[in-house]
DRENMARLO-991021 format. One record per residue (C-alpha): chain; y negated, z negated, x; residue number from 1. Coordinates in steps of 0.5 Angstrom, whole numbers, plus 500, padded with zeros to 3 digits. Each point is the difference from the previous one (the first is absolute). Example, Ala and Ser with C-alpha at 12.3 -4.5 7.8 and 13.67 -1.06 7.14 Angstrom:
2
chaine,c2,c3,c1,num
A,509,484,525,1
A,493,502,502,2
% end
This chain:
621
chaine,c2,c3,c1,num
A,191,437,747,1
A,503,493,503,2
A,493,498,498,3
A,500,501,494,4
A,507,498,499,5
A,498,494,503,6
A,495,500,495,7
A,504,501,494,8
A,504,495,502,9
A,495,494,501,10
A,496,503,493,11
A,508,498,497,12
A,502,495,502,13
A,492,497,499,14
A,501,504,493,15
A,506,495,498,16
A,498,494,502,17
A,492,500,497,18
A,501,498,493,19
A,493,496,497,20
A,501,495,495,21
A,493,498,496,22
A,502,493,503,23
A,501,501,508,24
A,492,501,500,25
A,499,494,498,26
A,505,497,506,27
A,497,504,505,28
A,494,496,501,29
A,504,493,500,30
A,505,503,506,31
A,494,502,504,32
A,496,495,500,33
A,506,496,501,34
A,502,504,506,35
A,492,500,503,36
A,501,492,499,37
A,506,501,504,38
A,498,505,506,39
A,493,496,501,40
A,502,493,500,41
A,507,497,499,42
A,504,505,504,43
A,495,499,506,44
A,498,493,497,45
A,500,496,507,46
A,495,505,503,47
A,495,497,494,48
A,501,494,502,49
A,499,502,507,50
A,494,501,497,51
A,498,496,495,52
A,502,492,504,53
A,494,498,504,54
A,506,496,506,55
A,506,506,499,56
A,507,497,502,57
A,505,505,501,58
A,506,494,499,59
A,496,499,493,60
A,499,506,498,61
A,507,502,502,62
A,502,495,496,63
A,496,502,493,64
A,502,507,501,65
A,508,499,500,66
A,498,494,494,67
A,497,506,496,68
A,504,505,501,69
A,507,496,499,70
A,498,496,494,71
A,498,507,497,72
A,507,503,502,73
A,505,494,498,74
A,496,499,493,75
A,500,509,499,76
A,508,499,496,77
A,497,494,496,78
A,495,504,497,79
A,505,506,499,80
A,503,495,496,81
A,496,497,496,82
A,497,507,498,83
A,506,503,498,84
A,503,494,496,85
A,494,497,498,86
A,492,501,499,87
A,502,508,502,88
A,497,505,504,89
A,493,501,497,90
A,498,491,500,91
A,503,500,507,92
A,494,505,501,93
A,495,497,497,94
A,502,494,504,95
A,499,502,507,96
A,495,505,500,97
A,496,493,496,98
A,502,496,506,99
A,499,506,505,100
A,492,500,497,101
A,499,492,500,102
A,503,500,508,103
A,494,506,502,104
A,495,496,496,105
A,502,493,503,106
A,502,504,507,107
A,492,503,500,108
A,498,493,499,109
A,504,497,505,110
A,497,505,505,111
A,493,498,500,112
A,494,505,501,113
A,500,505,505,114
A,496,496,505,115
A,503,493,502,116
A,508,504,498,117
A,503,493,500,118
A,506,499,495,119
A,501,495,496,120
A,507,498,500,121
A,500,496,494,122
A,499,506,496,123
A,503,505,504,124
A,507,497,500,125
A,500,500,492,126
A,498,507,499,127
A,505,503,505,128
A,505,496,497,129
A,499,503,493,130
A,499,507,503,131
A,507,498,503,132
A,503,499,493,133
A,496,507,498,134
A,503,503,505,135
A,507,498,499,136
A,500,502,493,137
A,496,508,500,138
A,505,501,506,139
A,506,503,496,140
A,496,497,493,141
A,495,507,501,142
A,504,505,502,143
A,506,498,495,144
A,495,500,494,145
A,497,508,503,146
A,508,501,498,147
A,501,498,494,148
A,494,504,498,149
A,505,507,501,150
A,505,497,496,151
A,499,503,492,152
A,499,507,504,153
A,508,500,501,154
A,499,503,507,155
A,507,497,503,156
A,501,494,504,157
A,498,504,507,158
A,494,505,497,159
A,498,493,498,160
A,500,497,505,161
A,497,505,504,162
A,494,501,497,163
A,500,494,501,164
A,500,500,507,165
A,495,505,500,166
A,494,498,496,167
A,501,492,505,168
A,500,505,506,169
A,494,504,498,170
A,496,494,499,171
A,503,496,505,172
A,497,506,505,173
A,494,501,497,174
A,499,492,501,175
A,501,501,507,176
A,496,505,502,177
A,495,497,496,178
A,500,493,503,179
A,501,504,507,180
A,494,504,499,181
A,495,497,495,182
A,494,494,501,183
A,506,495,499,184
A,502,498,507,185
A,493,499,502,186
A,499,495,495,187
A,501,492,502,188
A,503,496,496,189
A,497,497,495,190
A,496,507,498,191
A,507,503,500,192
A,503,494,495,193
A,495,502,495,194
A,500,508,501,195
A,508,499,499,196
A,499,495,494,197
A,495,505,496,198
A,506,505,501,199
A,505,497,498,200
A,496,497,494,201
A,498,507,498,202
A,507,503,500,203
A,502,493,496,204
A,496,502,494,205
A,502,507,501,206
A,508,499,499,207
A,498,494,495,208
A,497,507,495,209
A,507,503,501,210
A,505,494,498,211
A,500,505,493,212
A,503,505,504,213
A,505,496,504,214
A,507,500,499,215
A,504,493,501,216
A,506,499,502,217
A,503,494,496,218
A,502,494,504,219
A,508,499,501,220
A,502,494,497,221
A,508,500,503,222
A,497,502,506,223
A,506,502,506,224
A,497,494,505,225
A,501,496,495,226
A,508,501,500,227
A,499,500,507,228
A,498,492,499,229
A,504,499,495,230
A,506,502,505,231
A,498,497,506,232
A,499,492,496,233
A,506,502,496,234
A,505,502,507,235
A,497,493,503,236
A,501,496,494,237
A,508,502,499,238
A,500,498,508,239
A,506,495,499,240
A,504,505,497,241
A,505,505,502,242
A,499,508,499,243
A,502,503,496,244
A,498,507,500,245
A,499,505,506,246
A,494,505,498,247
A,498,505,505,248
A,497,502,506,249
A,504,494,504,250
A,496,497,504,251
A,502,494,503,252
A,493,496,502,253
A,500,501,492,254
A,506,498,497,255
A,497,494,497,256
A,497,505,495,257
A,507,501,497,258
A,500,494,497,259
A,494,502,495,260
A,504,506,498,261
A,502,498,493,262
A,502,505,493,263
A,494,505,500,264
A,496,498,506,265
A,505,504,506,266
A,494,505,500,267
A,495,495,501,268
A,504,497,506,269
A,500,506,503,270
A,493,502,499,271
A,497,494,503,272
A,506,500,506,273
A,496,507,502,274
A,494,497,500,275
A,502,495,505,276
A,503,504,504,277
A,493,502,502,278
A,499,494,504,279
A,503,501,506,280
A,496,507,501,281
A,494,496,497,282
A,500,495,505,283
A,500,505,506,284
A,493,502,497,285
A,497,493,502,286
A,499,503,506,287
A,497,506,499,288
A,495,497,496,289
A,499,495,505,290
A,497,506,504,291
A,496,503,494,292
A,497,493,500,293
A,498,501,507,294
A,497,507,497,295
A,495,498,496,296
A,497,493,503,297
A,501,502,508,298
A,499,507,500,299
A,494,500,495,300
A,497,494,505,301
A,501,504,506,302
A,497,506,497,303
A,493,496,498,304
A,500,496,508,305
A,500,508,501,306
A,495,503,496,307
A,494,498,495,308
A,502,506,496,309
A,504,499,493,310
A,501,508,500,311
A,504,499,506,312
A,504,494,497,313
A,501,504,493,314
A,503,506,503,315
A,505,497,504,316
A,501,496,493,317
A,500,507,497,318
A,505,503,505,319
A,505,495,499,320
A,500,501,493,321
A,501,507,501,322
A,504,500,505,323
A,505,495,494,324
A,499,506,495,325
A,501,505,504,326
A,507,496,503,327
A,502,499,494,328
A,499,506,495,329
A,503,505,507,330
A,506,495,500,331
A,501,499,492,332
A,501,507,500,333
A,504,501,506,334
A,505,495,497,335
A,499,504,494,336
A,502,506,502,337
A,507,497,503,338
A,502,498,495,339
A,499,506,496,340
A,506,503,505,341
A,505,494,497,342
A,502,498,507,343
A,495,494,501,344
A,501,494,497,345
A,492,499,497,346
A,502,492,502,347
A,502,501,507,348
A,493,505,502,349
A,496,494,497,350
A,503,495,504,351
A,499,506,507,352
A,493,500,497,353
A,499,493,501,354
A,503,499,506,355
A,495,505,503,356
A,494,496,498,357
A,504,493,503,358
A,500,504,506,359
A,493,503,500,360
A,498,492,501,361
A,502,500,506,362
A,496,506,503,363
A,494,497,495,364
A,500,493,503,365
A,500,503,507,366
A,494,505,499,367
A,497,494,498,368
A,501,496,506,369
A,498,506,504,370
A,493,500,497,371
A,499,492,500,372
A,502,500,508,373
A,495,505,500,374
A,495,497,497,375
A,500,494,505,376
A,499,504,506,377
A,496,506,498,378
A,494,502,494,379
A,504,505,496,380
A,498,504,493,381
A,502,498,493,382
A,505,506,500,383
A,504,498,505,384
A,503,496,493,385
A,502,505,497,386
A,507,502,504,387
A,502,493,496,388
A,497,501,493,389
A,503,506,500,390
A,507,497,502,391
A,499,494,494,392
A,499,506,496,393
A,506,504,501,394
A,505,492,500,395
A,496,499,493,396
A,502,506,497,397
A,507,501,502,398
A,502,492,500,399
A,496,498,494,400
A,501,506,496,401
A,507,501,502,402
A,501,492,497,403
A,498,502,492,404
A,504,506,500,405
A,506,497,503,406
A,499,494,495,407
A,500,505,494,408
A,506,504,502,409
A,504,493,501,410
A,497,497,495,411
A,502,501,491,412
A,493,504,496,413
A,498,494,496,414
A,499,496,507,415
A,496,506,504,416
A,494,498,498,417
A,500,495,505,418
A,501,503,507,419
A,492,500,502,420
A,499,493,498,421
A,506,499,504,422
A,499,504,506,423
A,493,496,499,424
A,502,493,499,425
A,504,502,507,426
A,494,502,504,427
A,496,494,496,428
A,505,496,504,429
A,499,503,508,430
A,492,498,499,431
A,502,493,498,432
A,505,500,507,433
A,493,502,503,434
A,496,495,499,435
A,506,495,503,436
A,500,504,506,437
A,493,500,501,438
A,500,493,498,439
A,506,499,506,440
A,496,504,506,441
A,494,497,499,442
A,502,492,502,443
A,499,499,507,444
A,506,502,502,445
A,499,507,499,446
A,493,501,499,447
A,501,508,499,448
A,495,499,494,449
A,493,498,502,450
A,494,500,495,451
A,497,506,502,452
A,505,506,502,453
A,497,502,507,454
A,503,493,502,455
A,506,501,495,456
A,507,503,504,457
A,502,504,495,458
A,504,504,504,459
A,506,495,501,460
A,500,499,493,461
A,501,509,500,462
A,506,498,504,463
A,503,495,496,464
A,500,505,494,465
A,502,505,505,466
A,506,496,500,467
A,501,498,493,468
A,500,506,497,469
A,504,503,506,470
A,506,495,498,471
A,498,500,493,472
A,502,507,500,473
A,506,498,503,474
A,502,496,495,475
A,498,505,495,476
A,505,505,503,477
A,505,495,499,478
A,498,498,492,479
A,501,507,499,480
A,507,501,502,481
A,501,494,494,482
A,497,505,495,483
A,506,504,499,484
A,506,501,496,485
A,496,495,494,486
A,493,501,502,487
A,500,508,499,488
A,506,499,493,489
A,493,501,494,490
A,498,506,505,491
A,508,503,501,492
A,500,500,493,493
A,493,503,498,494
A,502,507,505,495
A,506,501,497,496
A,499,505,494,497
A,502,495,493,498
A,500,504,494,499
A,495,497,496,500
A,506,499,493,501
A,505,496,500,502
A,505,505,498,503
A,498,504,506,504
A,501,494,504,505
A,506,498,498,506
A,503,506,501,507
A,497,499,508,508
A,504,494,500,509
A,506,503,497,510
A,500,505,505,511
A,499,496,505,512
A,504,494,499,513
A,507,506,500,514
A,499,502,507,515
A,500,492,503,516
A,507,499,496,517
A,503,506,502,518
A,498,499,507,519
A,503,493,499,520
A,506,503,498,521
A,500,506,506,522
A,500,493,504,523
A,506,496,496,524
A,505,503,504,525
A,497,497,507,526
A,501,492,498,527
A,497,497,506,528
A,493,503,498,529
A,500,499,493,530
A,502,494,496,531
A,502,498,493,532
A,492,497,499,533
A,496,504,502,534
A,503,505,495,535
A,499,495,495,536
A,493,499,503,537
A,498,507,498,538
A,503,499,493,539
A,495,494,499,540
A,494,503,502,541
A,502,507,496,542
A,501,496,493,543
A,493,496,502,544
A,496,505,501,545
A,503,504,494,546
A,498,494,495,547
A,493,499,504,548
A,499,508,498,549
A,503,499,493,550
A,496,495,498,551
A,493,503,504,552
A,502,506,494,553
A,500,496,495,554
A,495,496,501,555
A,496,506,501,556
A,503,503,493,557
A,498,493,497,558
A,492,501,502,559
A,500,507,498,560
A,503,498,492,561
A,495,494,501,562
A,494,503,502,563
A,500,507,494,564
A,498,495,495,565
A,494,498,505,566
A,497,506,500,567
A,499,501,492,568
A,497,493,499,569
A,493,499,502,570
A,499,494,505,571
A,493,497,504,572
A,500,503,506,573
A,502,493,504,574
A,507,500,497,575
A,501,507,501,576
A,498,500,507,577
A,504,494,502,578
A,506,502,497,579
A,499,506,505,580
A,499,497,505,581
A,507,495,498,582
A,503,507,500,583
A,498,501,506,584
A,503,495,503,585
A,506,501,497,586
A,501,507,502,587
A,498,498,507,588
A,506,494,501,589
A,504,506,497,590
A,500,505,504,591
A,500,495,506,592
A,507,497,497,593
A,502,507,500,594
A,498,502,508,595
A,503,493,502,596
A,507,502,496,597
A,499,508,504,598
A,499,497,506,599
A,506,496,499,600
A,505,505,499,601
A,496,504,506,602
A,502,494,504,603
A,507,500,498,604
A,501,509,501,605
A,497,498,507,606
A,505,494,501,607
A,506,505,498,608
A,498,506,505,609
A,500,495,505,610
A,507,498,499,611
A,502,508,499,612
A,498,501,506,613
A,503,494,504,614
A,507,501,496,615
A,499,507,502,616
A,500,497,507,617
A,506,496,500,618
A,503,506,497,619
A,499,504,507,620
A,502,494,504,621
% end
């Protein structure tokens, strides 16, 4: 009976999530011929070079690598900009997927033919620097462009979002399984550079046939990075002059934003304040990428000195992409489930989240310099690797994913959009500090890198990062104490229950701001607690959240009396959706104005208990 039960369940919740669209059939083949281009050559590309360079450097190969791997992160939120402002998603795609197929070409000629094996690096270099750009652009562009296909069905945000990520999962599995075991890890380079050409080719004039079926979304003129812009340059060309508003959250370090606070631009203050409040907790990840820098050049490199089998290579490659997934879903689901009991506070599990996976570096670095002292004294087999790729794994999926959702609980919708460029462009920059790194220990100095890597002292440079990333944890413990108060102010007012009208919200006010008054009242009698101005503070702050909630009303009143003689013209589809999109935005800030104002008055009926409480101790004293 379980059986079944457990089958039900799965055929449900399998039943709710697969929805097919004429589109996505055409889509299919693109991602997987991307995901194959990723699996068999970018992901473990300095295993190819290994290969294909007639004199293999490990310093150089490093080197290329990180290059690589951090040029494609850092240009990742450049590229989501671009498409969603300018060209959209459907040219973004055009684009890289052409690049990607001149790169193979030009890689399979820079190869050479099977015998001689040599790489000529002045065709090498410049197609890997467009596979580079290709990469950049597919690596959110792909999956974002599979989303907007589900958008006409009307299946709501997280049903979207969910078939979604089920149909990316499934060909992301079928792309491992086949680059694990299909004919594809016995190719050398230059074979598989023109069998993934012809894949991808081949995909490419399938997903063109389908461009009638396609749904695009419009490209966003006034798009929210562009006020983040337009606030920053403002604050630091009104640096000479005084403030004149405080805006919400009060952030010292941030202070200067105030100055850009003009009428109507509160809001855009306070949303670019929260974005960069994300800096300090960014900035902790530069470490972590720093190990997973070493992830994907120095563990890929020892596992080739090990072994000539790519099979091997690709399921160590394959288990640390596993082991990501399966972290990630089992803790997002976890978190979830916390949150539903109303006594987690979603933000704080995030940041517990990640803090795990900033430990999780430790042991990693440790399994690590294990293996590399090793192998210096004995012959050991490939899969003594596997202790640190499944530790890599576990800090992926619990740091970086704990990152893009902390991001999206902190920061405003319009602007959630770019919490995976962003967690990129951080790790993008940890590959940049490691190429610094090799570049520093490879002087005569240190010595630790040498051109091959049975010479190399990889097990010092282990202990290094053993001792980064225990500090950098440290550290992260002490920036998390900062996120407090302010940082969890958007999640504070999104748990608490807020009637969706604005009547239902102006009674919540109304009850609550009573019981502040009467506390303060209950306390007039014991003048040493209470003063005349916090009274008159109370006062203020009722009278100011009154009129922020009366004029949210009426500006809501004002959009419905507007938008009925909308409905009966007839206008083109383009003015009827960017208007619905303003009207979105709109009723976004809103409903934002309005928390802030709640949250001010459970601030306030926080304060007055506080204060009936030490004047009932006075009392008994």
């Amino acid at each position: 009976m379980r059986h079944i039960q457990v089958l039900e369940l799965c055929r449900e919740k399998f039943g709710y999530y697969v929805v097919f669209t004429p589109s996505i059939f055409f889509i299919l083949g693109l991602i997987l011929s991307y995901k194959l281009v990723e699996k068999t050559f970018l992901s473990i590309l300095i295993t190819r070079l290994n290969d294909a360079w007639e004199e293999y450097d490990l310093r150089s190969a490093v080197v290329v690598v990180n290059l690589q791997e951090g040029t494609s992160a850092v240009l990742v939120p450049v590229f989501t900009y671009v498409a969603e402002v300018y060209t959209g998603r459907f040219l973004m795609l055009f684009f890289s997927t052409t690049l990607c197929i001149i790169g193979l070409l030009l890689n399979y000629v820079a190869v050479g033919n099977d015998d001689s094996g040599q790489l000529e690096l002045q065709l090498f270099y410049p197609a890997l620097g467009l596979m580079t750009l290709a990469e950049a652009a597919q690596t959110v562009t792909l999956q974002a462009f599979l989303d907007d296909q589900f958008r006409p069905m009307d299946l709501g945000k997280d049903r979207r979002l969910g078939c979604t990520k089920f149909w990316w999962i499934l060909v992301s599995f079928v792309a491992a399984i086949f680059a694990q075991f299909g004919p594809l890890t016995g190719f050398h380079s230059r074979k598989l550079a023109l069998v993934l050409m012809g894949l991808m080719g081949g995909c490419f004039l399938v997903f063109l046939l389908g461009k009638k079926c396609y749904h695009n979304v419009l490209t966003i003129q006034n798009h929210p990075f562009k006020q983040v812009g337009n606030v920053i340059a403002r604050a630091i060309a009104n640096r000479n002059l005084d403030y004149t508003l405080t805006t919400q959250p009060r952030v010292p370090w941030l202070r200067w934003l105030d100055r850009a606070a003009e009428a109507g631009s509160v809001e855009q203050v306070r949303k670019v304040k929260l974005l960069l409040m994300m800096l300090p907790l960014w900035s902790s990840f530069l470490t972590l990428s720093l190990v997973s820098a070493s992830g994907t050049t120095f563990f890929y490199d020892e596992a080739t000195s090990l072994t000539e089998d790519n099979c091997a290579i690709l399921f160590l490659h394959n288990l640390m992409r596993f082991t990501t997934f399966a972290v990630s879903e089992t803790s997002s689901y976890v978190v979830g489930k916390l949150e539903e009991k109303k006594q987690y506070n979603q933000q704080k599990m995030e940041v517990v989240r990640i803090g795990i996976g900033m430990w999780c570096c430790v042991p990693c670095c440790l399994a690590a310099w294990v293996t590399a002292t090793r192998r210096q004294h004995d012959t050991i087999n490939v899969y003594w690797l596997t202790p640190q790729y499944f530790l890599l794994g576990l800090m992926s999926g619990l740091s970086e994913d704990g990152l893009e959702s902390f991001y999206e609980s902190q920061v405003f919708e319009s602007l959630s959009t770019f919490g995976p460029p962003f967690g990129e462009l951080v790790m993008g920059l940890g590959k940049f500090m490691s190429i610094l790194c090799v570049l520093i220990f490879s002087t005569r100095r240190f010595e630790w890198f040498q051109s091959d890597i049975g010479n190399s002292s990889l097990n010092k440079y282990y202990i290094l990062l053993v001792v980064l990333s225990f500090v950098n944890a440290v550290i992260y413990c002490l920036v998390v104490c900062w996120y407090k108060d302010d940082a969890f102010l958007v999640e504070d007012e999104e748990n608490g229950s807020f009637p969706q009208q604005v009547g239902d919200q102006i009674q919540l006010l109304d009850s609550v701001a009573p019981r502040s008054i009467e506390g303060r009242k209950e306390k007039s009698s014991c003048a040493d607690t209470i003063s005349e101005p916090s009274r008159n503070e109370v006062e203020v702050e009722k009278e100011e959240a009154m009129g922020i909630a009366s004029s949210i009303e009426g500006q809501r009143i004002s959009r419905r009396t507007v938008s009925k003689p909308r409905e009966s013209s007839s206008r083109d589809v383009i003015t009827e959706s960017s208007s619905s999109r303003q009207e979105e935005e709109e009723e976004e800030e809103a409903e934002d104005v309005l928390r802030r104002a709640v949250n001010k008055f459970r601030r306030l009926a926080s304060r007055a208990a506080r204060r009936r409480f030490d004047s009932t101790l006075s009392k008994n004293e």
